[in-house]
C-alpha positions in Angstrom: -69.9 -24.7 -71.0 -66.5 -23.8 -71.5 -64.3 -26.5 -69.6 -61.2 -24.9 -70.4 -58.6 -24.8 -67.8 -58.3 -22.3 -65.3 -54.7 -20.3 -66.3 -52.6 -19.4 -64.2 -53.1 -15.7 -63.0 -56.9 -16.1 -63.6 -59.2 -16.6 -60.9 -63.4 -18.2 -61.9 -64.5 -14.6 -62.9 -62.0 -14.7 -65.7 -59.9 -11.8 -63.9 -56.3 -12.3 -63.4 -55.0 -13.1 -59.8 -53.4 -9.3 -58.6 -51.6 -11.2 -55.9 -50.4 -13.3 -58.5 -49.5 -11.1 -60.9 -47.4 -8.8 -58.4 -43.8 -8.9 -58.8 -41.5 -10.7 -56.1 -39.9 -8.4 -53.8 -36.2 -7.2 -55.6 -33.3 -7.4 -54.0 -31.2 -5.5 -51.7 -30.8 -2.6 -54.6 -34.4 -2.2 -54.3 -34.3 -0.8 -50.9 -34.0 2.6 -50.4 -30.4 3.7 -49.9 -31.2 5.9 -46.7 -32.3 2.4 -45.0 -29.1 0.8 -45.6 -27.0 4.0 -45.0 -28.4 4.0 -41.4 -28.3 0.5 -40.6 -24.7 0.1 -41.8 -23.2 3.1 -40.0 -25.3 2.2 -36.9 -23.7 -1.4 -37.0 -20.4 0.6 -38.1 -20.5 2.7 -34.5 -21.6 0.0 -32.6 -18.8 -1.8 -33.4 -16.0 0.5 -33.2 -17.6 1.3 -29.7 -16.9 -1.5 -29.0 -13.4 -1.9 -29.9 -12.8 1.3 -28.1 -14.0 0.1 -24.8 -11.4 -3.2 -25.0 -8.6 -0.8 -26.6 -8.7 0.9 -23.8 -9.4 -2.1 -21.2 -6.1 -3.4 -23.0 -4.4 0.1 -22.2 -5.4 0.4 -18.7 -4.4 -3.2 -17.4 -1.4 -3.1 -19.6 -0.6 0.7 -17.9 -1.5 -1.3 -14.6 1.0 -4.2 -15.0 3.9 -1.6 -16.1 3.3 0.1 -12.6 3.1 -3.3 -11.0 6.6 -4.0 -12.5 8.6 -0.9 -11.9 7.3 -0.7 -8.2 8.5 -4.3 -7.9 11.5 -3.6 -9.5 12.1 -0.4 -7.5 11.3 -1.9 -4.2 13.9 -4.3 -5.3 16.8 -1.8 -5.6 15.3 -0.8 -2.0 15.6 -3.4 -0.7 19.0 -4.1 -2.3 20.1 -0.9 -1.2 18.8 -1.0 2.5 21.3 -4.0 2.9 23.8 -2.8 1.6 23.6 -0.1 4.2 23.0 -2.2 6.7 25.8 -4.3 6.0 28.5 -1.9 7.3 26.6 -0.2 9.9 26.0 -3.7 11.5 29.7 -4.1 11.1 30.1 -0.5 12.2 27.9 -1.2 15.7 29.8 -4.6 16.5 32.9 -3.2 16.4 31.9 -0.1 18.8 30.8 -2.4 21.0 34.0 -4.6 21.0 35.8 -1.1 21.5 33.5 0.3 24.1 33.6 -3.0 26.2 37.4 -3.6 26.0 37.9 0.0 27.0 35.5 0.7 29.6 35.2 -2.5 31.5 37.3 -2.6 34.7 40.5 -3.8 34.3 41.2 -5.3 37.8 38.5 -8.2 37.7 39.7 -11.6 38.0 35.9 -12.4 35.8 36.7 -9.3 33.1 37.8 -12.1 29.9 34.0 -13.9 31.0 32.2 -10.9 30.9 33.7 -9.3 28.5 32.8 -12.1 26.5 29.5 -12.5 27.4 28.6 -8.9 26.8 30.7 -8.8 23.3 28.5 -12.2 22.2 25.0 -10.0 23.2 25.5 -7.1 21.6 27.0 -8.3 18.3 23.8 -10.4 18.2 21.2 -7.3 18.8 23.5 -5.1 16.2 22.5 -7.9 13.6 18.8 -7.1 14.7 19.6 -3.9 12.8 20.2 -5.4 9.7 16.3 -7.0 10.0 13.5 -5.5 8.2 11.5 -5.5 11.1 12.5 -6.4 15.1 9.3 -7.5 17.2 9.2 -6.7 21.0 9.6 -10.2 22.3 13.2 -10.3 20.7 14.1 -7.2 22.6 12.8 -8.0 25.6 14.5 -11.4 25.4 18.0 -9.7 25.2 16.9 -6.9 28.0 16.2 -9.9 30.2 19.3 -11.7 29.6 21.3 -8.4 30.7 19.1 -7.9 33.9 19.8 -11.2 34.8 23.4 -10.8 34.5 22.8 -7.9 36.7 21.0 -9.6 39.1 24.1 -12.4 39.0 26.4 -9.7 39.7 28.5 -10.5 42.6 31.2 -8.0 43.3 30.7 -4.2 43.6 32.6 -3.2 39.8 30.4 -5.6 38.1 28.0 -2.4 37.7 29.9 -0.2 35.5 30.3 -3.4 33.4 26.8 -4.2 33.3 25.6 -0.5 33.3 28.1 0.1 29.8 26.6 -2.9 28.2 23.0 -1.6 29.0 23.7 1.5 27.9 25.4 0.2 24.5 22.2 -2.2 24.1 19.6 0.9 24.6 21.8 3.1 21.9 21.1 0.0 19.7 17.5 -0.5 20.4 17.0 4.0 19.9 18.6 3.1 16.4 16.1 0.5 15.5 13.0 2.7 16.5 14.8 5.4 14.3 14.9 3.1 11.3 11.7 2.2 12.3 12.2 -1.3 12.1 11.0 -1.4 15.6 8.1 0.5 18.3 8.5 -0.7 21.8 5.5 1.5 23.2 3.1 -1.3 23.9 6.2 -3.2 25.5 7.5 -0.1 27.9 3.8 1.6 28.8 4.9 5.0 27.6 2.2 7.7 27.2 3.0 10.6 24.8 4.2 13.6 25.9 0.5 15.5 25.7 2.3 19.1 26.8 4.2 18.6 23.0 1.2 18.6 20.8 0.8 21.8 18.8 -2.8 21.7 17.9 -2.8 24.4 14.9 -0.1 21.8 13.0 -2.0 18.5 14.5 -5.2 19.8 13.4 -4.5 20.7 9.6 -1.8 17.9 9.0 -3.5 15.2 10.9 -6.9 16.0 12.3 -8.4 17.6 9.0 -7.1 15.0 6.1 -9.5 12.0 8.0 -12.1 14.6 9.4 -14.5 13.4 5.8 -15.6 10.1 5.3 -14.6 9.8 1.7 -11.2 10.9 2.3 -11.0 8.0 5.6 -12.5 5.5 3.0 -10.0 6.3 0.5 -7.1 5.9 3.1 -7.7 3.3 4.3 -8.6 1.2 0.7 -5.2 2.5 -0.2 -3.6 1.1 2.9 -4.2 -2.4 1.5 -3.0 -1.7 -2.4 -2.7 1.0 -4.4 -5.7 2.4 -6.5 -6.3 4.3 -10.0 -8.5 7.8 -9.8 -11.4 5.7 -11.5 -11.2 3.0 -8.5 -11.2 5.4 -6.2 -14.3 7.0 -8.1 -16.0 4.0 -7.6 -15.3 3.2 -4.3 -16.3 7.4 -2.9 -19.1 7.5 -5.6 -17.0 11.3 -6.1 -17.0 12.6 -9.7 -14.2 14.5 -11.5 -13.5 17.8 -9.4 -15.1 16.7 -5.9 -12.9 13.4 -6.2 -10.0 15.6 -6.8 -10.7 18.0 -4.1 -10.3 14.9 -1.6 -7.4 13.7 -3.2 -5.6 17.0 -3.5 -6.3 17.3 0.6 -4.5 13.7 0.9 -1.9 14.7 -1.0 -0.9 18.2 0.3 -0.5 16.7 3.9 1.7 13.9 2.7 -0.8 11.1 3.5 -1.0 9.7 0.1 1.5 9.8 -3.1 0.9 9.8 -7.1 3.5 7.6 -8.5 3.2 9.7 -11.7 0.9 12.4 -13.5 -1.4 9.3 -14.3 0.0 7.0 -12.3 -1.7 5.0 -9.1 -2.4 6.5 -5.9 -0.5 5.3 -3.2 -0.3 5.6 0.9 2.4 7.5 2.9 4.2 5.9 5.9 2.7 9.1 7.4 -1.0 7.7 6.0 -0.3 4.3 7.3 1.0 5.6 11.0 -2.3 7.9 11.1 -4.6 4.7 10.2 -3.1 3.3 12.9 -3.3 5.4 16.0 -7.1 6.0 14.9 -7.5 2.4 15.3 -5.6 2.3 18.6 -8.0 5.3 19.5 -11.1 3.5 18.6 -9.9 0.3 20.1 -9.6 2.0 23.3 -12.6 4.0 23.2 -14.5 1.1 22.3 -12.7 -0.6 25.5 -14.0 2.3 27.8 -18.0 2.0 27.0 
């Protein structure tokens, strides 16, 4: 019996091993090129996908903060320029008052240097109300009060044209404040609107039809908080491309909302804001009546 070694690549039958004798798998040349083409180009577009979408996050924030800046900075110059107009027309109102008092004051009253005083000390304080960013209606009726008192104090006949020229100076002030809006005394005062004024063909398409849509209320009223790209406003209306713009063009043809640029954010009006607001005084009001 032959007791000769088994060799390697031979099995008992004498045969060689097949899975021995195979050759080992080659390296990466050995693979067909078509399987590496695709797997490097698909790795190749995945990743400059990829860089595309944070390229372009980059671009957008970066876009975003350069928006952020020059609004800061030109609210800045607004604000720098507002008090600088302010500044003489303060000046401007205290020294009509000072006029108006010395001159039309009666001259025959033993109390006129008092008064005169008083009612000088008064109004220069309520002309530097002018010079505020914003007067509430407890400050104005503090300095009402304090003039119908005096009126009240008054004890000789003449002390009404005084008092009556100093009310009337004080009113011209307060008119100039609700015309710089800086101040809205309607809540204070009771006053209805005039209803006989409304022109319903001009409420209706510049008020009425601009926040008849949901979208379009949503939209203001996100904006009323912070301004918003098209894309956020996308999101937040679930509107595409032309419907989204079809919204926004009816916001921005009635002067509700602004673009800052071709590109730029969408922003709300004072108009937008004031319209926000009397719907929520409606609704308040309505919800009061139920």
């Amino acid at each position: 019996m032959n007791s000769e070694p088994l060799t390697e690549g031979q099995n008992l039958g004498g045969k060689k091993n097949q899975s021995a004798s195979r050759e080992p798998i080659g390296p990466l040349e050995s693979i067909p090129d078509y399987f590496l083409k695709y797997d490097v180009e698909s790795n190749y577009f995945e990743e400059l996908h990829s860089i595309k979408e944070e390229v372009t996050s980059l671009r957008n924030e970066f876009s975003r903060f350069l928006q952020r800046t020059n609004q800061q900075h030109i609210d800045s110059m607004v604000e720098d320029m507002r008090k600088s107009f302010m500044r003489p027309m303060v000046d401007y109102l205290c020294e009509d008052a000072s006029d108006r008092m010395s001159n039309q004051m009666t001259r025959d009253c033993g109390m006129r240097e008092l008064c005169e005083t008083t009612f000088k000390d008064i109004l220069h304080e309520t002309a530097g109300l002018v010079g505020k960013g914003r007067v509430d209606s407890a400050t104005v009726k503090i300095y009402r009060d304090r003039i119908e008192k005096l009126k009240k104090e008054a004890k000789k006949p003449q002390c009404s044209k005084c008092i009556s020229e100093a009310s009337n100076l004080f009113e011209k002030q307060v008119k100039l404040m609700r015309s710089l809006q800086i101040y809205e005394d309607r809540e204070e005062k009771g006053e209805k609107s005039d209803i006989s004024a409304i022109k319903p063909d001009r409420i209706v398409t510049e008020v009425c039809e601009p926040v008849a849509n949901k979208q379009r209320l949503l939209m203001l009223k996100a904006l009323s908080g912070e301004s918003k790209t098209f894309s956020e406003l996308s999101k937040l209306t679930g509107l595409r491309g032309g419907n989204l713009l079809f919204h926004l063009q009816k916001l921005l043809d009635t002067g509700m909302v602004l673009q800052r640029s071709e590109r730029g954010d969408y922003i709300i009006t004072r108009k937008g804001y004031s319209t926000l607001q009397g719907l929520s005084r409606i609704y308040s009001e309505i919800e009061l009546t139920e």
